[in-house]
Every structure is written in C-alpha cells, then in structure tokens.
KESEKE-350085 format. One record per residue: residue in three letters; x, y, z of N, C-alpha, C in turn. Coordinates in steps of 0.2 Angstrom, whole numbers, padded with zeros to 4 digits, always signed. Atoms other than C-alpha are relative to their C-alpha. Layout:
<pts>
AlaXYZXYZXYZ...
</pts>
This chain:
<pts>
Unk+0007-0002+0001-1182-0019-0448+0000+0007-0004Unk+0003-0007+0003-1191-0005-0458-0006+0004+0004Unk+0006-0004-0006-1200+0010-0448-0005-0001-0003Unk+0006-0002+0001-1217+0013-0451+0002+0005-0009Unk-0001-0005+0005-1220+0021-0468+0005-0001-0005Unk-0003+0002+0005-1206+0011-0477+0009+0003+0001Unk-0009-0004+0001-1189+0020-0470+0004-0002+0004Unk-0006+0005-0002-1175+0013-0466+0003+0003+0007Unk-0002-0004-0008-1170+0016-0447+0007+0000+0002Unk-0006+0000-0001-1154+0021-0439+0004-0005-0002Unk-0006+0006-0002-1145+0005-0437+0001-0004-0010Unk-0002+0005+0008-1149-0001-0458+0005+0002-0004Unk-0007-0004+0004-1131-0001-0466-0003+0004-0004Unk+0003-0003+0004-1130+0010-0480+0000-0005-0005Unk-0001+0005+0008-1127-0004-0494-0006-0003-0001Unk+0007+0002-0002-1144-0013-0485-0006+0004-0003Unk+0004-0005+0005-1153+0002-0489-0001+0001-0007Unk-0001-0003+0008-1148+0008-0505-0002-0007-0006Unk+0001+0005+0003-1151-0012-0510-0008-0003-0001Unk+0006+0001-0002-1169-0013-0503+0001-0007+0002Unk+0000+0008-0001-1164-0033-0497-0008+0001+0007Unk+0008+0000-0004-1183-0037-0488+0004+0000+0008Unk-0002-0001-0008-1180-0033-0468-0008-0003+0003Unk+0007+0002-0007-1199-0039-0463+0000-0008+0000Unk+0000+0009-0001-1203-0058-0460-0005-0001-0007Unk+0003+0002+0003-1218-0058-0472-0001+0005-0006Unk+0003-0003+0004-1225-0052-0489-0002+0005+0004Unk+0005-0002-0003-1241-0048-0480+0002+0007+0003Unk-0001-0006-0002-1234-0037-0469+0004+0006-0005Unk-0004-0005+0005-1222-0028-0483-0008+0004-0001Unk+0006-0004+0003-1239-0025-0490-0004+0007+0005Unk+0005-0005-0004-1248-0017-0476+0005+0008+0002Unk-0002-0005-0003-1233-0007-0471+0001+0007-0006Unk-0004-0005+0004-1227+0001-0487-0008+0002-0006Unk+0006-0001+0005-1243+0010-0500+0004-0002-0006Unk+0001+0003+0007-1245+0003-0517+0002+0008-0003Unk+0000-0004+0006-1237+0014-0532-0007+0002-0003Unk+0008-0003+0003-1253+0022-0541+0003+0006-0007Unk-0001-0005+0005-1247+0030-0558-0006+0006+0001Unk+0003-0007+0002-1253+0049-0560-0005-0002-0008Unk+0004+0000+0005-1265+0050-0574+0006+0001-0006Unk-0003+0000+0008-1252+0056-0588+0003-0005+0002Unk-0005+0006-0001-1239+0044-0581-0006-0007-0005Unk+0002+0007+0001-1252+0030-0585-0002+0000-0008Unk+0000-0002+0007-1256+0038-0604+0005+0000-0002Unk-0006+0002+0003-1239+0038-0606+0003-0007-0001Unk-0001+0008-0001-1237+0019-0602-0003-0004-0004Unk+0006+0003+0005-1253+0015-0613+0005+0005-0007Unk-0004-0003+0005-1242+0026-0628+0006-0004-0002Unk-0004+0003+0000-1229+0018-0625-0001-0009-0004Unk+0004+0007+0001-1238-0001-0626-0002-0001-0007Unk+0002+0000+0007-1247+0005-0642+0005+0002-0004Unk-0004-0002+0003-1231+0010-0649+0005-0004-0002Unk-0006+0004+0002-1221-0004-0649-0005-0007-0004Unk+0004+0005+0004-1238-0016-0655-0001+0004-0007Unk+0002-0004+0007-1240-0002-0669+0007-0002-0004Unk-0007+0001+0003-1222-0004-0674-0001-0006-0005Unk-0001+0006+0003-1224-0022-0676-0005-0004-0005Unk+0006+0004+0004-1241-0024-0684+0002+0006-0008Unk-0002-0006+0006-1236-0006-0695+0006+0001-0002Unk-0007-0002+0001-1217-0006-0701-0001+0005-0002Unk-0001-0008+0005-1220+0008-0713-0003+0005+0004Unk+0004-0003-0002-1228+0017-0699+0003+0004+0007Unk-0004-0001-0008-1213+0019-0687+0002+0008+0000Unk-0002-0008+0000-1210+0039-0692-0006+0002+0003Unk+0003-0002-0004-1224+0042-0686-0003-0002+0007Unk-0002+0002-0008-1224+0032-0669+0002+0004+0002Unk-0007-0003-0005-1209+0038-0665-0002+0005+0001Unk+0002-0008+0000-1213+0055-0668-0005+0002+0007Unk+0002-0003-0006-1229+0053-0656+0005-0004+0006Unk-0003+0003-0009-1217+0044-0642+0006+0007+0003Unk-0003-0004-0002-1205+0058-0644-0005+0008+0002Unk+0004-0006+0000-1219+0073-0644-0002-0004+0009Unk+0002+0000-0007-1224+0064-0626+0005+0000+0005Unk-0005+0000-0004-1207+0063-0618+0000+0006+0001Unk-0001-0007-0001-1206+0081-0623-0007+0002+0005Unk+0005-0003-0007-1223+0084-0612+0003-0002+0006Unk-0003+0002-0007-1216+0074-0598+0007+0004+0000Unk-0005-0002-0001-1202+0083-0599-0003+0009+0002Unk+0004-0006-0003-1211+0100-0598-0001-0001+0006Unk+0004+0000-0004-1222+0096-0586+0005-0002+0008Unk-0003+0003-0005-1207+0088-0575+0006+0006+0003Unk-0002-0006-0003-1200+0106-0573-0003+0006+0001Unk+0003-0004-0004-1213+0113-0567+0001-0003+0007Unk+0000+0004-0007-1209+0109-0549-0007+0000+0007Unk+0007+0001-0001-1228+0112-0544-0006-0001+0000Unk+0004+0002+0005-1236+0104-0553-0001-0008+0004Unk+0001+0008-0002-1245+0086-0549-0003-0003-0006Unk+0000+0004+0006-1245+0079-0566+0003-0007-0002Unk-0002+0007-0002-1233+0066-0561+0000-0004+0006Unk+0001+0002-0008-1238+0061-0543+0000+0006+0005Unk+0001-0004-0008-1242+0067-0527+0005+0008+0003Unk-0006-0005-0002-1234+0083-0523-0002+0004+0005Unk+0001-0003-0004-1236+0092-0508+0004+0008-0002Unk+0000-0011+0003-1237+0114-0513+0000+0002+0008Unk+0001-0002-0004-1244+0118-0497-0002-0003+0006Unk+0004+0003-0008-1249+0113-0479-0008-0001-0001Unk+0009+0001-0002-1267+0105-0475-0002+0006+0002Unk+0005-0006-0006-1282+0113-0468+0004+0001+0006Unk-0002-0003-0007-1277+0112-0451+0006+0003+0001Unk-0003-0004-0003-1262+0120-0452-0002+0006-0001Unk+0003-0005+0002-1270+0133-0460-0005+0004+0005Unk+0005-0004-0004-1283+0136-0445+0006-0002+0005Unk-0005+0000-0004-1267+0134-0435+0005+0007-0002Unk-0002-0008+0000-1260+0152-0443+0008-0003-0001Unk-0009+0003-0001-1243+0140-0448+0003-0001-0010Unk-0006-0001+0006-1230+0142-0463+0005-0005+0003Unk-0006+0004-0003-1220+0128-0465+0008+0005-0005Unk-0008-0004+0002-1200+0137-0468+0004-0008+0000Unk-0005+0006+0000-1190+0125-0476+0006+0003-0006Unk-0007-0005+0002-1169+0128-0481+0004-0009-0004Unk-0003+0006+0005-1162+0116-0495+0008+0000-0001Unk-0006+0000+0004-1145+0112-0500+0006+0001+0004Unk-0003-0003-0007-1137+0113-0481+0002-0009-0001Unk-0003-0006-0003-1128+0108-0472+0008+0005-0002Unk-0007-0004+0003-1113+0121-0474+0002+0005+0007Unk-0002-0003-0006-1102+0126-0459+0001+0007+0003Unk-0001-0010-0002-1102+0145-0463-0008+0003+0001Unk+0007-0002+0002-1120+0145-0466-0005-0002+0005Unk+0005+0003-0004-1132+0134-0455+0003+0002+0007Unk+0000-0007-0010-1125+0142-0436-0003+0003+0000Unk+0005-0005+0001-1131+0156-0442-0007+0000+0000Unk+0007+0002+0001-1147+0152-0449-0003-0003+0006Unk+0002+0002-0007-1150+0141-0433-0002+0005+0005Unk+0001-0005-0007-1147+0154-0420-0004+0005-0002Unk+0005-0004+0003-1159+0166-0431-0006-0003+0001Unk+0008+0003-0001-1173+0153-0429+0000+0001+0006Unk+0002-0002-0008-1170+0152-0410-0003+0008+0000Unk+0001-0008-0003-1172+0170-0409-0004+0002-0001Unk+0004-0002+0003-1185+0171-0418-0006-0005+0003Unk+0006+0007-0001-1195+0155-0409-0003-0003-0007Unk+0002+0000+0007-1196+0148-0428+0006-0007+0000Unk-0003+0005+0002-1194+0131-0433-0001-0001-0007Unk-0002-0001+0007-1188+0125-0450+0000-0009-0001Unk-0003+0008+0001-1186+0108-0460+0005+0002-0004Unk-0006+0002+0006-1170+0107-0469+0001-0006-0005Unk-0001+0005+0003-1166+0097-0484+0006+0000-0004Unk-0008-0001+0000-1149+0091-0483+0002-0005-0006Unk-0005+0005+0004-1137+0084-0498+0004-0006+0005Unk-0004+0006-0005-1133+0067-0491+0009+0001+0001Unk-0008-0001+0001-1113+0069-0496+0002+0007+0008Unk-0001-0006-0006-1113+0085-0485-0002+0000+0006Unk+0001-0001-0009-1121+0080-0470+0003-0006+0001Unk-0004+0007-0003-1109+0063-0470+0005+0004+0002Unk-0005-0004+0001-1096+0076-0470-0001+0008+0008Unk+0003-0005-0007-1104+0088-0455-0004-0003+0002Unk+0005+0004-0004-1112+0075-0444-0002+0004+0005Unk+0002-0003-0008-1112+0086-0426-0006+0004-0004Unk+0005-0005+0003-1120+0100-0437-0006-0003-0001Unk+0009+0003+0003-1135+0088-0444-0003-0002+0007Unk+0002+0001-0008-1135+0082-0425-0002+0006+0002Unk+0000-0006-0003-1136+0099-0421-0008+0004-0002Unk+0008-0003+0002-1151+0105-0431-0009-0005+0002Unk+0007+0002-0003-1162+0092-0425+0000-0001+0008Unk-0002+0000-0006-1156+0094-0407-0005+0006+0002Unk+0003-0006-0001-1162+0112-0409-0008-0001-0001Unk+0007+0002+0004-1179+0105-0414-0003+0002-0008Unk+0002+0002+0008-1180+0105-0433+0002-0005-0002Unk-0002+0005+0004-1182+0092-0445+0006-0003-0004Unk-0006+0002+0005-1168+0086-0458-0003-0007-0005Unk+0003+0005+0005-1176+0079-0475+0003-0004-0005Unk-0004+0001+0006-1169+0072-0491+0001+0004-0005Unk-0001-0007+0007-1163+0083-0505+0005-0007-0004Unk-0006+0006+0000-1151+0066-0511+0006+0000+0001Unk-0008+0000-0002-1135+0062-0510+0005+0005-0005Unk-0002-0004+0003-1126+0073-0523-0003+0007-0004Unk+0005-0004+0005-1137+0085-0529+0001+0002-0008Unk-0002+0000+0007-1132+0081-0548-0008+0003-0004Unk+0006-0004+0005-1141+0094-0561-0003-0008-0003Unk+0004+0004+0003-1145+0078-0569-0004-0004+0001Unk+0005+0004-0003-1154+0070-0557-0008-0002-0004Unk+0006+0002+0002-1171+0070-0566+0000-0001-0005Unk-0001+0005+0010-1163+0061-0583+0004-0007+0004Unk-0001+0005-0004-1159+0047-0569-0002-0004-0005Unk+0005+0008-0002-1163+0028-0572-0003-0002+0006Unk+0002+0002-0007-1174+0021-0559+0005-0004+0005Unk-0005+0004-0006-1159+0011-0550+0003+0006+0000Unk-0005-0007-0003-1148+0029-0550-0003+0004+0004Unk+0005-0003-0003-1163+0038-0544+0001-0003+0008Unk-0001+0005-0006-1164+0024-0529+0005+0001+0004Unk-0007+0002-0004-1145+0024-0526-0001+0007+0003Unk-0003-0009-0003-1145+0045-0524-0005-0001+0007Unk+0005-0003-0005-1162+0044-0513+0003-0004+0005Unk-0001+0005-0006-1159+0028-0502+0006+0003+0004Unk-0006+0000-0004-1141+0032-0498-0001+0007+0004Unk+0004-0005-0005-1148+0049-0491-0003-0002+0005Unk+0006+0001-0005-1160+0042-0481+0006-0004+0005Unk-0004+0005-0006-1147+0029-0473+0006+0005+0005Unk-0004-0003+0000-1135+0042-0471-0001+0005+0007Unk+0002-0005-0005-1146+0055-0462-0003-0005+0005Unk+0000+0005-0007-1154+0041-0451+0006-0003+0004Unk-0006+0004-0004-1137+0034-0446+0001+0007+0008Unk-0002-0006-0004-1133+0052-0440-0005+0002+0004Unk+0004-0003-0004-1148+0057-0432-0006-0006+0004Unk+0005+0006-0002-1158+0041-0428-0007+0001-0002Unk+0004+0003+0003-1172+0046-0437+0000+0002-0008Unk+0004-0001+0007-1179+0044-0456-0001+0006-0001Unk+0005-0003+0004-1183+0056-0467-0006+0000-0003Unk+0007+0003+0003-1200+0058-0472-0002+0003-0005Unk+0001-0004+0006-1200+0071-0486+0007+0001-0006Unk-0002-0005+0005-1192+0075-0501+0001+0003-0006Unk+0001-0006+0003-1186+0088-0512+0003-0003-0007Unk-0005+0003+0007-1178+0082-0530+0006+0008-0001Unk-0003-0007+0003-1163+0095-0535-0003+0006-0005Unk+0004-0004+0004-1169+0111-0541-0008-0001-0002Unk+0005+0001+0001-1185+0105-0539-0002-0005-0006Unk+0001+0004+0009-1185+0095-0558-0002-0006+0003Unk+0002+0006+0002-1195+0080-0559+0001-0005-0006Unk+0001+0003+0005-1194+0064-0567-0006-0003+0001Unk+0004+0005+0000-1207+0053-0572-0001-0005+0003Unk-0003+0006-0003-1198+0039-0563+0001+0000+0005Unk-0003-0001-0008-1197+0046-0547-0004-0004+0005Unk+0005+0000-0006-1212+0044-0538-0002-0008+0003Unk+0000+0008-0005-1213+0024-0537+0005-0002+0003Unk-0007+0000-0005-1193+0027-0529-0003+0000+0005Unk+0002-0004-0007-1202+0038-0516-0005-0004+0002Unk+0005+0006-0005-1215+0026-0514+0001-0006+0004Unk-0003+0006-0003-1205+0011-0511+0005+0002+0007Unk-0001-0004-0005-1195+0024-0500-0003+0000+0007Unk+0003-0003-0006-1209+0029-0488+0001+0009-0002Unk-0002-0006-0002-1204+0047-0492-0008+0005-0006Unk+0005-0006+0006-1217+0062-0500+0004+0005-0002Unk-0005-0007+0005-1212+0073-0515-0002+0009+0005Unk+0004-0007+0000-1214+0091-0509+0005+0006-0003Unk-0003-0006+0004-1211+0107-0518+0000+0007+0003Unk+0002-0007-0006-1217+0126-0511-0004+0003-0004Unk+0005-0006+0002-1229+0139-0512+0004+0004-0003Unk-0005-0004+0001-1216+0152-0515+0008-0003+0001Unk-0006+0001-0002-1199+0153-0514+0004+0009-0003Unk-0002-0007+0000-1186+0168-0513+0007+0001-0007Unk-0006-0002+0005-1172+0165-0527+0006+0004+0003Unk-0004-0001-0005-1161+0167-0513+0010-0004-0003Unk-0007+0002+0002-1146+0159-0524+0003+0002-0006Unk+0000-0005+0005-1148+0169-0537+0000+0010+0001Unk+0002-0007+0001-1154+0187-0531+0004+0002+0007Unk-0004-0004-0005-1140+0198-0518-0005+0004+0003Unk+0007-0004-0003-1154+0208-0514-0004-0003+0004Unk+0004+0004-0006-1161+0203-0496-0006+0004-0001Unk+0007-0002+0000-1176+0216-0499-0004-0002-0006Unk+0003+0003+0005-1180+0210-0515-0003-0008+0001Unk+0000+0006+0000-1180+0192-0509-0006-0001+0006Unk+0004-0001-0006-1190+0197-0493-0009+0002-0005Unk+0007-0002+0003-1204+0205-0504-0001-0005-0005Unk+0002+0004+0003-1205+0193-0516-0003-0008+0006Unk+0003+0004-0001-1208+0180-0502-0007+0001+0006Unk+0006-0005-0005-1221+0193-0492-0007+0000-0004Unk+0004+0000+0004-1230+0193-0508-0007-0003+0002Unk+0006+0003-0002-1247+0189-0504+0001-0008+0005Unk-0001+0003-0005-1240+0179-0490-0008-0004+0005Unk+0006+0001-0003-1253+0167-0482+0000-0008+0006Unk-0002+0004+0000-1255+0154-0470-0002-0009-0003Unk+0001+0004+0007-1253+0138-0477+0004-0003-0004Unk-0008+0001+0004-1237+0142-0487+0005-0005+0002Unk-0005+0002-0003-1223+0134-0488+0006+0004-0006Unk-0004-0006+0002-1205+0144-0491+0005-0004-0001Unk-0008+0002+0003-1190+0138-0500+0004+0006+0001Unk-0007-0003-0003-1174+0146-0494+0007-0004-0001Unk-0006+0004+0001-1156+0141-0495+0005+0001+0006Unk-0006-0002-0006-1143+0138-0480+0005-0003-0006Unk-0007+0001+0005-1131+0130-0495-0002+0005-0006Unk+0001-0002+0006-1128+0138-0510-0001+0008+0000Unk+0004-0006+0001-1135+0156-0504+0004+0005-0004Unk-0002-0003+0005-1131+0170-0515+0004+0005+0005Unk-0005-0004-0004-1117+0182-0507-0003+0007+0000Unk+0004-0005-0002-1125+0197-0501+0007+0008-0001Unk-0005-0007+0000-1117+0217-0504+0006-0002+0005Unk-0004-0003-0007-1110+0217-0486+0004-0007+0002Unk-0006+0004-0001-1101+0200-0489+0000-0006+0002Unk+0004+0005-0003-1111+0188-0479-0004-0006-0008Unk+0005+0003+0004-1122+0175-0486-0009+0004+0000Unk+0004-0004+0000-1139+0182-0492-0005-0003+0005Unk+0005+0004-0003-1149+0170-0482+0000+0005+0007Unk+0001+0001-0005-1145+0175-0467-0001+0009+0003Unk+0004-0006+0000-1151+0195-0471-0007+0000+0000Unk+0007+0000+0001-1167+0187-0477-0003+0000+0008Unk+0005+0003-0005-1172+0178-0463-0002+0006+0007Unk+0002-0004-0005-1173+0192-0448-0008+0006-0003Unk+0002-0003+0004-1182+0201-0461-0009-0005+0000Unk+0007+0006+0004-1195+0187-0466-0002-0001+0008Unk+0007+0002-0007-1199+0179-0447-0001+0006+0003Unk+0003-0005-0004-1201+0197-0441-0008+0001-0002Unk+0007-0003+0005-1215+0199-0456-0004-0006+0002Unk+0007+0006-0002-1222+0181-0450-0003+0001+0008Unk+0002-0003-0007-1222+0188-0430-0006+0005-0001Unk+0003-0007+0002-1232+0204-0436-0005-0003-0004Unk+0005+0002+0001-1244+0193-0446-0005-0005+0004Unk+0006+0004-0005-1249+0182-0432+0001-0009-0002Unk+0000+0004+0002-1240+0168-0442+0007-0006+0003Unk-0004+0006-0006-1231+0152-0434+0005-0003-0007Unk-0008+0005+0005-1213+0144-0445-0001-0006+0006Unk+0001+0007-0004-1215+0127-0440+0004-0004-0006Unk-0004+0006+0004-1206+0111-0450-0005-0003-0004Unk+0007+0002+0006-1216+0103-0465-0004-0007+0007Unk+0000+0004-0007-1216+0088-0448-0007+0000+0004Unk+0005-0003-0004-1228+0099-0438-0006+0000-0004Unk+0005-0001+0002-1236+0105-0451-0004-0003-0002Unk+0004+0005+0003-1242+0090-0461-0001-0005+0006Unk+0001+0005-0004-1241+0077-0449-0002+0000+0008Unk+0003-0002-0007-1248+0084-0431-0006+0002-0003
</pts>
C-alpha cells in the first residue's frame, strides 16, 4: 500500500518504489489519494510554444530559424527562472511557513546534505541544548550508508526529508524517468530506515527543473526552498554566517544550513557547528521557536 498523500511506506521495496507498479485496488481511489498535476502558468505557455512550434514547422518550412530560435529563447527563461531557487514560476514552492506558524513565533531550521558521522552528533546535541528542533534533508546514498544516525535524528525528534539519492550538480538537466529514479529511491530508502515517508523536498543546490514538479506530485512530496540561508558551505566565518542569517530575521522564516558539506571553520571544526549556538541563542532572545518544516506547516 501507499500512505496518505502518495508515499511509499516502510515496507515498499526500493525497486517497487522507484517503479511506481499501482499498490491501491482501484483507479478511483489512486485518484482521491494522490493530487492532480496542475502545470504553473509558464510551465503551460511553454507547452502551448512548444505545440505551436512543431505545427509552425510543418505548415512553415522556411520559417524553422525562427521557431527555433523562439523555443530556444524560452528554454533559456526556464532555465533562468529554474535558478532562482524562490521563485514559484515553475510550481508550488514553499519559501516560508503559513500564518499560523507565524502567530506561533516559529522558524522552521532546516540542514541539507547530511547525514555525515563527523557532523550530525554534533549538530544534534546543539539542538537538544538549545530545545530546537530541525528538519534534515538527507542524500539518500548517505543515509543508506549511516542508518543508526538517520534513526537517530528522528528518535531525537526531528524530521528527515529528501534532498535525492546522489546529490548530482546535474540534477535539474535530469529526464523525467532520472528525476524519479533520484527522488523515489530516496524516499524508499529513508522510509525503510526510519518507517516514516518523507513529506518535503529540496532539489540539490536548490536548482530547478521544469520537469520536476509532476515527479513530486506523483511522489506526494512538496518542493520547498528558504527564506534565507547562511552560505555556510562557502563562508569560514561563523559571525558572518550568523549575521547574514539574523538579518531581518522574522517569524515565519525558514533557514538553510548544512550538517554535510559545512565549510571548515579557522579553529578546524566544521562551520556549522560555530553557527548554530550562536543563531538558536539569537532565536531564544527574540522569543522565537526552531521547530521542523513537519510542525511548522502541517500542525
């Protein structure tokens, strides 16, 4: 069977997964359980471009340089607009928590690109101490490889979302069946290990494709991106990284961070784990709650 909301539950191998073979008895109920696709308004002007490009061709031969040229000038916008990582030009994208977490004084904190066995301890024990919960969005390969750990982080009470299975730069020049294979096998991967679905995620480096969002629909899963983020894989400098995510800090945000990949700090450590005492102290001191995207959106 498929959970609620189209996600594949502990026990569905990964092959089953990654295949989508139908797990419900009836159409009917497919339909009710999983939401209809809904192209974004460019998505759907590029599809009508596309349409009137291959009928112009064939009604216009001498007219195919300039076709072309517009299909190429619209790929180059989809391609723009799919690096902006908050941006809803090509689907649904969650930037920031609803109202109600907002009259709840909550910040969702969430750490990509984990797990990593020098890194996520740490990070962990800085949430407890700080009463600060987090969502992580783990590369599937990594947390098949650090199972107790991924057990671990939702033991402690944090989420564990999708970020895919190898985090390849290429990820958003996918085809729809590669896009599928990265997403699903993540999802089967972290549901095996921790018995529940992920319900969010994050594309590598935040990049978009065009192609994604009916993945994710068929999934059950929502795209989301952040309000800020600290360039904490890029910048050694914990106070830089702390002020830049303080910056008109409000609730409502949601905070990119890294327990993989962190940038190596002066004193030798990973930078993350300079930020974070720094950053939940600034959210205690504004009256403000780290809770998991989990809490935030869905309670």
């Amino acid at each position: 069977m498929v959970t609620q909301g189209g996600r594949p539950p502990a026990s569905l191998p990964l092959r089953a997964a990654i295949s989508h073979r139908p797990a419900r008895p009836t159409a009917e109920s497919e339909d009710r359980a999983m939401p209809r696709w809904s192209p974004a308004p460019l998505v759907q002007a590029s599809m009508g471009l596309h349409a009137a490009a291959v009928i112009g061709a064939m009604a216009l031969p001498a007219a195919w340089p300039w076709i072309g040229g517009a299909v190429l000038a619209n790929h180059a916008i989809l391609g723009a607009v799919g690096m902006c990582p908050r941006s809803r030009w090509l689907g649904p994208n969650l930037a920031r928590l609803p109202a109600a977490a907002v009259d709840r004084r909550q910040v969702a904190l969430t750490l990509d690109d984990g797990p990593d066995p020098r890194v996520t301890p740490t990070v962990l024990d800085l949430l407890d101490h700080y009463n600060a919960k987090a969502s992580f969005f783990f590369i599937g390969r990594q947390a098949a490889a650090n199972p107790a750990l991924v057990r671990e982080v939702v033991a402690r009470g944090h989420t564990v979302e999708n970020h895919s299975d190898r985090h390849l730069s290429s990820f958003a020049f996918l085809p729809p069946d590669a896009l599928t294979r990265e997403i699903a096998a993540t999802q089967a991967r972290l549901a095996d290990i921790t018995g529940v679905a992920p319900r969010f995620f994050r594309p590598p480096m935040g990049l978009r494709s065009p192609l994604l969002d009916p993945v994710l629909c068929r999934l059950g899963l929502r795209h989301v991106s952040w309000t800020r983020r600290g360039y904490d894989t890029v910048w050694a400098d914990a106070s830089v990284i702390v002020r830049r995510l303080c910056r008109r800090l409000a609730a409502g945000d949601i905070l990119l961070l890294h327990d993989g990949r962190s940038a190596q700090a002066a004193g030798g450590g990973p930078v993350v784990c300079e930020v974070l005492p720094a950053l939940l102290a600034h959210l205690a001191a504004a009256r403000l709650n780290a809770v998991s995207l989990t809490c935030g959106v869905i309670e």
